[in-house]
N, C-alpha and C positions, 0 to 999 in steps of 0.2 A: 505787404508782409513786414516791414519796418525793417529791413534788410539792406534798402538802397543807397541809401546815406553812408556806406563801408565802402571804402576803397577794395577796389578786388584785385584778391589776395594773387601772389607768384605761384605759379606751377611746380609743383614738387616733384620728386623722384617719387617712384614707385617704393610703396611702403617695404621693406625687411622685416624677415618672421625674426622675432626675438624670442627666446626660445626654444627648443627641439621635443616636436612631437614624441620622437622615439625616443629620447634620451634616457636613460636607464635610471629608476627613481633613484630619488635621490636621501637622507635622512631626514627629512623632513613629510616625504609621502610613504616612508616607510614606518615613520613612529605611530606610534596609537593616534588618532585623531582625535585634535585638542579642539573642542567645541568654546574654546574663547573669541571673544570677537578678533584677532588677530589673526586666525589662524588660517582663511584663506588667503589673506594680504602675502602673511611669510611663504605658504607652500609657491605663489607667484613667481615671489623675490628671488628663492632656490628655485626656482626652474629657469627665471632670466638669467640668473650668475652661472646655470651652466651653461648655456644656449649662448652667450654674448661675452667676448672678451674686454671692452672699454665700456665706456662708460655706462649704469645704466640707471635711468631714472621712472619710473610709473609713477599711477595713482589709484589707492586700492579702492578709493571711495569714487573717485568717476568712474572705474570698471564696473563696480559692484551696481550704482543708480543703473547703468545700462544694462547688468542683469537684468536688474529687477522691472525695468521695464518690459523687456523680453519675458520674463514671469506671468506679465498678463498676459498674454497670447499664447504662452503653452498647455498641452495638456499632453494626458498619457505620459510615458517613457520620455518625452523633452521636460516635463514635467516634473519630472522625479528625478532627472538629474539635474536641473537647476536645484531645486530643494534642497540638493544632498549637500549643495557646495556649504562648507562653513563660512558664510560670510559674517561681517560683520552686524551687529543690531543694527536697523535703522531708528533715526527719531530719535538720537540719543543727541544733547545739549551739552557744546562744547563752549565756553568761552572767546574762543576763537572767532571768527565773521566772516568766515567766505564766502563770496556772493557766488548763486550756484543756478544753472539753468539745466532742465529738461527739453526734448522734443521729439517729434516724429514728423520724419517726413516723409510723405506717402505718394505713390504714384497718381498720376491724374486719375489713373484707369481703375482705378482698387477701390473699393467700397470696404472702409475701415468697420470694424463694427462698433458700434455708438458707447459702449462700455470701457471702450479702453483710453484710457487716462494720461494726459501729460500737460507740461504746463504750454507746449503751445502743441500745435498739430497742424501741418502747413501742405498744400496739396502742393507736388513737383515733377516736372516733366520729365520724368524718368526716362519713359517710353520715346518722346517728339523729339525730345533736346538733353541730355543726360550731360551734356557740356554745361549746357547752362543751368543743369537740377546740382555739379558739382561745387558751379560757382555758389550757390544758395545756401549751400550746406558751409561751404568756407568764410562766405560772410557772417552766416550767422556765427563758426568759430571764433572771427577777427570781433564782431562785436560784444559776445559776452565775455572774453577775456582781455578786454581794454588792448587790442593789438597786439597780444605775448603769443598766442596762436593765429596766426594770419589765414593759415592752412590746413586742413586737416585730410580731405581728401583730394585726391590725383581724378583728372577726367576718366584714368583707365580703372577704377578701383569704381565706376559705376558704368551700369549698360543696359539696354533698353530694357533687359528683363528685371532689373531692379525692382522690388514692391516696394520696401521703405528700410529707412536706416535711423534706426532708435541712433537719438545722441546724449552725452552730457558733458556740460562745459561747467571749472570749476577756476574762479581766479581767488586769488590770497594774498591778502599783504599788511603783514603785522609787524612792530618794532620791537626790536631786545627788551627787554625790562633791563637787564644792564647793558648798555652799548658799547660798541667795543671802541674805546677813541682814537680820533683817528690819526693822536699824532704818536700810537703807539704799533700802528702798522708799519712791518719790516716790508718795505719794497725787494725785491730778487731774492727771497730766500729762497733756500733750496727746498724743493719736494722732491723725496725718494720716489721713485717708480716701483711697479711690484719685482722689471726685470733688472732691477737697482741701477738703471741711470737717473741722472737727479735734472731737472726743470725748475726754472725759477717762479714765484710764485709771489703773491700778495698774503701776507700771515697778518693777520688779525692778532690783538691778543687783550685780552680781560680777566681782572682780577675779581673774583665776587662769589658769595656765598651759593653753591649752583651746587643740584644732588648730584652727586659721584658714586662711582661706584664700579669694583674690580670682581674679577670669577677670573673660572680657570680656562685663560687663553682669552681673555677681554678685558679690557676698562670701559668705563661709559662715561660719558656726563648729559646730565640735561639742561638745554641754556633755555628759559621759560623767557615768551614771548609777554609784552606789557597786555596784559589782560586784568587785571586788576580793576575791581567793581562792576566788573564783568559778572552775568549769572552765567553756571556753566562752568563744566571741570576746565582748569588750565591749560593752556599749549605750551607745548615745548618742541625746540629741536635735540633729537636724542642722537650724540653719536656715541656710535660706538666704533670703538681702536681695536681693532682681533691683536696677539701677539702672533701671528702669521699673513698668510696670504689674505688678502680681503676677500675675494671671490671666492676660494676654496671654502673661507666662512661663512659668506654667505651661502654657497650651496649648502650646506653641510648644515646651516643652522632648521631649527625644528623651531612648531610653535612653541611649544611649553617650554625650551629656551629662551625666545626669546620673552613670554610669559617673566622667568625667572629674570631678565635683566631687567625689565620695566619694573618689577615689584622690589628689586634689590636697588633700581632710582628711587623710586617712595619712599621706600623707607628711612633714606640718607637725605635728610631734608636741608642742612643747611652746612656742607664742609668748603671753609675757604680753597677756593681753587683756583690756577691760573690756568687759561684755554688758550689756546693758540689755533685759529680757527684759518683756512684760505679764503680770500674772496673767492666767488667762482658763481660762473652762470653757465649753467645747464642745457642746450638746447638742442638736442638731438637727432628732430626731424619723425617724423610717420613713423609708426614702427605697427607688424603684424602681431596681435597677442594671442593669434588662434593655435601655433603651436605648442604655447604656454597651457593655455587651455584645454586641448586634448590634453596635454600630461597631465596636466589636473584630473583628469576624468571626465569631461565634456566632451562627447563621442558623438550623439544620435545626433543632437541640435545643428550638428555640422554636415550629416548626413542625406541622404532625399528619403530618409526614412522620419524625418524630423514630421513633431506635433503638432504646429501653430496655427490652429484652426479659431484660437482665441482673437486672432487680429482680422480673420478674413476666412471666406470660403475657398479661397486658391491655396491650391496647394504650394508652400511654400520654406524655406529652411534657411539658417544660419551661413553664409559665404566667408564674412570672413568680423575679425575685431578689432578695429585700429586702433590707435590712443597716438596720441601728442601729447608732449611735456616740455613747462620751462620754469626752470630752479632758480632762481638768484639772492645772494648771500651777499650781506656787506656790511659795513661797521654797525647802519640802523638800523636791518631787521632781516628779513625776506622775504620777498616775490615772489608767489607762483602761479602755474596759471596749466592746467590741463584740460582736452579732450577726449571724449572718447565715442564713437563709433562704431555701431553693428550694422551690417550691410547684409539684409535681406533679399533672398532673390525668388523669384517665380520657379520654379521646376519643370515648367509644361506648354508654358507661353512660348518660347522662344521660338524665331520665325525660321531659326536654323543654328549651328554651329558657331559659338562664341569666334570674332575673329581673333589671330593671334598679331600677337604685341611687340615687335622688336624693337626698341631707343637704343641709338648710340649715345645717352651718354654718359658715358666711358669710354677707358682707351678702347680702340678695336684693330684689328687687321683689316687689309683690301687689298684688293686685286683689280687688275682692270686684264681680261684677255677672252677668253670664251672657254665654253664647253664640253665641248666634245673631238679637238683637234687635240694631238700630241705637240700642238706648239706654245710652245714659252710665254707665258703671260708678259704685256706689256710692262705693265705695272706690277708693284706688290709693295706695300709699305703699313706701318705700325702710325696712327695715330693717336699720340699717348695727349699732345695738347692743341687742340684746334687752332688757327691764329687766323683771322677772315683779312682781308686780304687792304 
């Protein structure tokens, strides 16, 4: 399978929904729906900023490839709500070079059907050894993203009714066109917090002709990556500075907003600016995006009333959508590097009742006494940090 040659990867926590299914839309799924290629990426972005208070990183384009794989397999009403999603065009030429991998990984037991397409499609023991179908999956995350993803799934996030788990892994790493040098980085400066205590921080900073551009209740700038004789529209990193809370902004923001910042960058093509940028790298661990995804509108796929008769004759449905992410920013450019994750399950095979999961790790309480006497436990204590002996 060309897999072995990875060192295999650490055991992770149990992935967190990022997200909230229920959450009350928000101004981005309540505006007319903006059919520009952005506009599923944002309604995400405002459903993670309410659902998550620190940090929060995606990737709209490993999300969307894993769509669109899930796409071959559906039909009827799964069908119609993949369709709906605004995603992005695919096939569209960006100057940029991310090196990018597809796959499917299928149970031993499954007869895939012969039409459906990916760049590899690797048979795994879901069913016999799901420890070991988890490792496979994780090495292949550690080796298309040069070690930035080591892990993507947990042994408990696969089980013996698993059919297959569409993936796609995306790595990047492009240099400033102007770089920030590095003997103009303030070591310990202060970063404000949103609840304004201040953190010190690594501040970048660069002087150079970069589009700018302000609206009401934002500035932006865009710092465009050396891409140059490159075929393909340009990259950039776009940020943008709300005059308020970040996250309230991002909830709050709409496509056609942010439509309206990116075309108000264009159009400011050359204003001397100075940026003051942090170092920082991103790495956040598993995260679930299937609460995200219901608020979007992706209901059925999730359901055992789901379509997917496109991949197989068993009957089978959407469980769950992980992703992994990691950011890094620094004087020459940035690194990144995402996974992403659809975990398909059987509906009917099951030999019995999923078992249930409990890890301690985190703090927990204990007791040591019994059950059914009115006498006084021997023991009872809080273990907040383990210490082996």
């Amino acid at each position: 399978m060309g897999l072995v040659s990875c060192s295999p990867p650490a055991r992770d926590e149990v992935a967190q929904p990022l997200g909230a299914a229920d959450a009350s839309p928000t101004a981005a799924l309540k505006a007319e729906a903006c059919r520009d290629a952005d506009s599923f990426a944002v309604q995400v972005l405002s459903m993670l900023a309410a659902g998550h208070e620190g940090n929060v990183v995606f990737s709209p384009a490993s999300l969307e490839a894993v769509l669109r794989l899930l796409q071959q397999g559906a039909r009827g009403d799964t069908a119609a709500e993949l369709a709906a999603l605004p995603m992005g065009k695919a096939g569209i030429r960006t100057a940029m070079t991310p090196a990018e991998a597809n796959a499917l990984f299928v149970s031993e037991r499954l007869t895939l059907n012969p039409s459906v397409r990916a760049d590899e499609v690797l048979k795994v023991p879901f069913a016999t050894a799901p420890d070991k179908a988890a490792s496979i999956i994780n090495r292949w995350a550690d080796c298309k993203t040069r070690g930035l993803i080591p892990s993507i799934v947990s042994p408990r996030d696969i089980s013996p009714t698993t059919a297959l788990v569409a993936a796609n892994a995306i790595y990047l790493k492009e240099k400033w066109l102007h770089p920030f040098p590095a003997a103009s980085t303030r070591e310990n400066a202060d970063f404000t917090l949103e609840n304004g205590n201040t953190v010190h921080v690594s501040l970048m900073r660069s002087k150079a002709k970069y589009h700018y551009a302000e609206g009401e209740g934002w500035r932006a700038v865009a710092l465009p990556y050396n891409t140059e004789g490159r075929q393909g529209e340009p990259g950039y990193f776009i940020g943008i500075l709300p005059k308020g809370n970040a996250r309230d902004f991002a909830r709050q923001l709409t496509p056609q907003q942010y439509q309206d910042i990116r075309k108000a960058l264009a159009s400011n093509a050359g204003q001397e600016t100075i940026v003051f940028l942090p170092r920082f790298e991103l790495n956040p661990g598993t995260y679930s995006l299937k609460p995200a995804l219901q608020a979007c509108g992706l209901k059925n796929i999730f359901s055992l009333h789901a379509d997917l008769r496109g991949f197989c004759n068993s009957p089978i449905y959407l469980d769950d959508v992980l992703q992994r992410c990691y950011v890094e920013t620094d004087e020459e450019g940035t690194k990144a590097a995402a996974v992403t994750v659809a975990v398909v399950q059987c509906k009917s095979i099951s030999p019995g009742p999923r078992p249930k999961v409990i890890a301690f790790d985190r703090p927990f309480i204990w007791v040591i006494g019994d059950l059914n006497t009115p006498a006084a436990p021997y023991f009872m204590g809080i273990t907040q940090h383990p210490q082996s002996k």
